[in-house]
Structures are given as C-alpha cells and as structure tokens.
SEPATOR-582023 format. One record per residue (C-alpha): residue in one letter; x, y, z. Coordinates in Angstrom, 1 decimal, padded with zeros to 4 digits, always signed. Layout:
<pts>
+------+--------+--------+--------+
: rest :     xx :     yy :     zz :
+------+--------+--------+--------+
:    A :      X :      Y :      Z :
...
+------+--------+--------+--------+
</pts>
This chain:
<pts>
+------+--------+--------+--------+
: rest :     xx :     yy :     zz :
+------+--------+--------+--------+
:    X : +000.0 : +000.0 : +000.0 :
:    X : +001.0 : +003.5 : -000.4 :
:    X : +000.3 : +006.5 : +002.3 :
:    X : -000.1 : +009.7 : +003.0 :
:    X : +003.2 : +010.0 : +004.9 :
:    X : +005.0 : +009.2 : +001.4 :
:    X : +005.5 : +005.4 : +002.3 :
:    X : +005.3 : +002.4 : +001.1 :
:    X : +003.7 : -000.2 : +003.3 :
:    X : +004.4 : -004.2 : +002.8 :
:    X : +001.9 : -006.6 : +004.4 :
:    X : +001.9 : -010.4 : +004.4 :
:    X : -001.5 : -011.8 : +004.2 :
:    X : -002.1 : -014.4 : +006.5 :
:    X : -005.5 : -016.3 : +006.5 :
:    X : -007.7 : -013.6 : +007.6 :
:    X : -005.0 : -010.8 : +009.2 :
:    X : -002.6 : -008.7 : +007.7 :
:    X : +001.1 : -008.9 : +009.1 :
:    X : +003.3 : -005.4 : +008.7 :
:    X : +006.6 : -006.7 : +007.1 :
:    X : +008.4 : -002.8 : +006.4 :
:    X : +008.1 : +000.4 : +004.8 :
:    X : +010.0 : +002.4 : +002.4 :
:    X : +010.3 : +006.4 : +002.2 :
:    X : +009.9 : +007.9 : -001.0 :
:    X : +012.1 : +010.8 : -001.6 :
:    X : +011.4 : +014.3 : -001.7 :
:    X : +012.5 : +016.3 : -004.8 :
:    X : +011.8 : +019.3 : -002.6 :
:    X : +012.2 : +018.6 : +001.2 :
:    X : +010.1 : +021.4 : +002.1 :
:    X : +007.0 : +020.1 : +001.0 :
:    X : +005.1 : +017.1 : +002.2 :
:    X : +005.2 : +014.4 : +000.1 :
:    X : +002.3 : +011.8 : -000.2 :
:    X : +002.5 : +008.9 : -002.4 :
:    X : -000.8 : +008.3 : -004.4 :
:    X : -001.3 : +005.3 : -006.2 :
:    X : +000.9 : +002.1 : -006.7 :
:    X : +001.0 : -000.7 : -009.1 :
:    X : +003.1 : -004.3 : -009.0 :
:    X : +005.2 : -006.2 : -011.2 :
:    X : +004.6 : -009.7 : -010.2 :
:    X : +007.3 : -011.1 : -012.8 :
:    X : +010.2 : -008.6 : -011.8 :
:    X : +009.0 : -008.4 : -007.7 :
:    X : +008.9 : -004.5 : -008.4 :
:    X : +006.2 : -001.7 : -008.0 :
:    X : +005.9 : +001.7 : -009.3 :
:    X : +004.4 : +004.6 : -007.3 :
:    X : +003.3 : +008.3 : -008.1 :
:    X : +003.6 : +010.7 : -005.6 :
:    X : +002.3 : +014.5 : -005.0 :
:    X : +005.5 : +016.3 : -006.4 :
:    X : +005.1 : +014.5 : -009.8 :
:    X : +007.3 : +012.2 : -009.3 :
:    X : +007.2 : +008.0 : -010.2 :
:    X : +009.3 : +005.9 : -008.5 :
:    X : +010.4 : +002.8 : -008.9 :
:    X : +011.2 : -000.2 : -006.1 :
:    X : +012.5 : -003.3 : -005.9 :
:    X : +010.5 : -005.1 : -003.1 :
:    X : +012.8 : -007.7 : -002.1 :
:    X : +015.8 : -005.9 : -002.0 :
:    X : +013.5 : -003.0 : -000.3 :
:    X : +015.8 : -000.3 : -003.1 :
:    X : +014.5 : +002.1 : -004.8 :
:    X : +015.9 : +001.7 : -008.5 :
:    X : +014.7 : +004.9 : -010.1 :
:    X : +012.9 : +007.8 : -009.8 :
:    X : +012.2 : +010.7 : -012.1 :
:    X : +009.6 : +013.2 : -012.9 :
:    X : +006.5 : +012.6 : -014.7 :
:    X : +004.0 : +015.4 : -014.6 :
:    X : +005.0 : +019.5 : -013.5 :
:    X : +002.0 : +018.5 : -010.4 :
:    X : +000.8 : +015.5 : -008.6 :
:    X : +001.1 : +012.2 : -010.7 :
:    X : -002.2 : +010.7 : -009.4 :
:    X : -002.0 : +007.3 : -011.1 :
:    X : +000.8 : +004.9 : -012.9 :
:    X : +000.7 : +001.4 : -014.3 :
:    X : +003.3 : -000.5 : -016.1 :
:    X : +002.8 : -002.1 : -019.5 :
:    X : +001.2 : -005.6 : -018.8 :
:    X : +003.5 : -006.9 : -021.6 :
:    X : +006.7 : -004.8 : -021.5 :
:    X : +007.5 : -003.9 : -017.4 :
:    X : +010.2 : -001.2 : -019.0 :
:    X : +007.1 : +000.9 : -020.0 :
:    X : +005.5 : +002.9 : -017.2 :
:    X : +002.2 : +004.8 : -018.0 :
:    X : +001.6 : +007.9 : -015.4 :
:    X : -001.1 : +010.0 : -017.9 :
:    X : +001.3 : +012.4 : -019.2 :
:    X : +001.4 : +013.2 : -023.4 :
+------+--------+--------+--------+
</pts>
C-alpha cells in the first residue's frame, strides 16, 4: 500500500490478518514540501512496484531488495496514477502526453 506520509507499506497476508513486514520512504525532490504517495502498481514477474507521488514524481522499487531503482519526474503537479505495461514492465504509463 501506499500513504499519506509518502511510504510504502508491505503486508503479508495471512488467513484472515494482515502482518506489517516494512516500509519504504519515497524521496522528496523538494524537502520542504510534504510528500504523499498516491497510487501504486506491481510487477509480479520482476518483484517490483511503481508509485506516483504528489510532487510528480514515479518511483520505482524493488521489493525484495526494499531499493528504490529509479525515480524521475513525470508530470510539473501530482502524478495521481501509474501502471506498467502488462506486456513490456520497462514501459510505465503515469497520464502524461
């Protein structure tokens, strides 16, 4: 999951509970300003997700090595939404022309 506090939150599901395994912080391009992560998606075949957050920003993580592998900007305002391409994982879509 992703929160307001610009985390990202991995649970285990077990039976009928969740179990907290860790977070990761999301960087701030500008440390001034609160930064809330907005949407995630997962990569099942590469163990990766990609998040938006409100400075525009996607990143991208590697969940088992908890990492983030890149980051860069994708909209001048809040990227509200990203998804990577369900055939090619190098192609993120964040709404931007």
């Amino acid at each position: 999951t992703v929160t307001s506090l610009g985390k990202v939150q991995v649970y285990n599901l077990q039976e009928k509970s969740l179990e907290f395994k860790y977070d990761i912080k999301l960087c701030n391009k500008d440390e001034k300003v609160e930064n809330l992560a907005l949407s995630i998606d997962t990569d099942e075949k590469t163990k990766r997700v990609a998040t938006s957050d409100s400075q525009g920003q996607i990143s991208i993580i590697d969940i088992q090595t908890k990492e983030i592998l890149s980051q860069f900007a994708a909209h001048e305002f809040e990227a509200w939404t990203c998804a990577f391409d369900r055939f090619n994982s190098n192609i993120i879509y964040s709404g931007k022309l």
